[in-house]
C-alpha positions as CSV (number, residue, x, y, z in Angstrom):
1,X,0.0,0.0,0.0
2,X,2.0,3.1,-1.1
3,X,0.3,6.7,-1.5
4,X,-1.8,6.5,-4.0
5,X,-4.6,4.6,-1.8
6,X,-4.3,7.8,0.1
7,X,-6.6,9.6,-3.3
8,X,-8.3,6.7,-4.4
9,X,-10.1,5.9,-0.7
10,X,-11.4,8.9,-0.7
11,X,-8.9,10.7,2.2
12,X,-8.3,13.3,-0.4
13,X,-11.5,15.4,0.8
14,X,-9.6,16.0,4.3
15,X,-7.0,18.5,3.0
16,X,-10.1,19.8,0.8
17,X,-11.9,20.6,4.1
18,X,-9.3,22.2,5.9
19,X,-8.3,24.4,2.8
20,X,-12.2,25.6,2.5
21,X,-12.1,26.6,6.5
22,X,-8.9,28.3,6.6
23,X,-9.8,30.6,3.8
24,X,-13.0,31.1,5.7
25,X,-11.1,32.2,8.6
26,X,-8.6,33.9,7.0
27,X,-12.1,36.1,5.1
28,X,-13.8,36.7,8.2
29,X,-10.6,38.5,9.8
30,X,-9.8,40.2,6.3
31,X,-12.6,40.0,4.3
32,X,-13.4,43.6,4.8
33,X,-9.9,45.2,3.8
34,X,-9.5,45.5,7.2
35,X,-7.7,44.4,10.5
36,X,-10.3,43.9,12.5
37,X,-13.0,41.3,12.2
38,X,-16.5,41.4,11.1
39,X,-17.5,41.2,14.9
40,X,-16.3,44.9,15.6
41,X,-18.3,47.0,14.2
42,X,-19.0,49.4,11.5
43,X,-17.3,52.9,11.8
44,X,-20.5,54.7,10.3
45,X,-22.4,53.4,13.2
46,X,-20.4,54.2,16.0
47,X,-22.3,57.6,16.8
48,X,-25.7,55.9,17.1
49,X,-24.6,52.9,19.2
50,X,-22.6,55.2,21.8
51,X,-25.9,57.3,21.6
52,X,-24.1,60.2,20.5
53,X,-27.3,61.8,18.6
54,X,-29.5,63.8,20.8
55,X,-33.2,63.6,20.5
56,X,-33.6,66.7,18.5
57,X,-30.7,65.9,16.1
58,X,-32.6,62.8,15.0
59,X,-35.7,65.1,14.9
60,X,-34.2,67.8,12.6
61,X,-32.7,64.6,10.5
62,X,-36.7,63.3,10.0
63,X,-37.9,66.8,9.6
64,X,-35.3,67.5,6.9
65,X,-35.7,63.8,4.9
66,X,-39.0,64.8,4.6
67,X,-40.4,62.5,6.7
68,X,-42.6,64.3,9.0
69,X,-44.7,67.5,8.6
70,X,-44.1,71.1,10.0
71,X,-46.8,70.7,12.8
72,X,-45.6,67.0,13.5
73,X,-42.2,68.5,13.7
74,X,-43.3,71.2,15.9
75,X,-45.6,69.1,18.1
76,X,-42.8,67.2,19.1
77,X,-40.5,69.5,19.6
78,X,-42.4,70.5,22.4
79,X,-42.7,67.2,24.0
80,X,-38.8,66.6,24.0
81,X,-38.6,70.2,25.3
């Protein structure tokens, strides 16, 4: 029994396997051009998660996306103030 019963049973699907997950691995850690993982975070977030915005920031941001009305805008203005 020399090597080549090593391919022909079959045990050639091993190295296979362990070449698919270390190129997994080796994505998740750079698969965003990055350093850091996909677990960290995303940079354009940030503000909103540390809670950053105020109340009426995110109010002016509706208002001016158009997605509210003048008197909705004003009506709770005066319920944050």
């Amino acid at each position: 029994m020399g090597p080549e019963y090593f391919w022909m049973s079959g045990m050639w699907i091993f190295p296979v396997i362990m070449l698919v997950v270390m190129l997994g691995v080796i994505y998740l850690i750079f698969g965003r051009g990055t350093f850091r993982g996909p677990w960290c975070g995303n940079d354009q977030n940030q503000g909103i998660v540390n809670g950053s915005e105020s109340a009426m920031d995110i109010l002016k941001k509706r208002y001016a996306k158009g997605e509210i009305t003048k008197e909705e805008f004003e009506q709770i203005k005066r319920d944050i103030l």
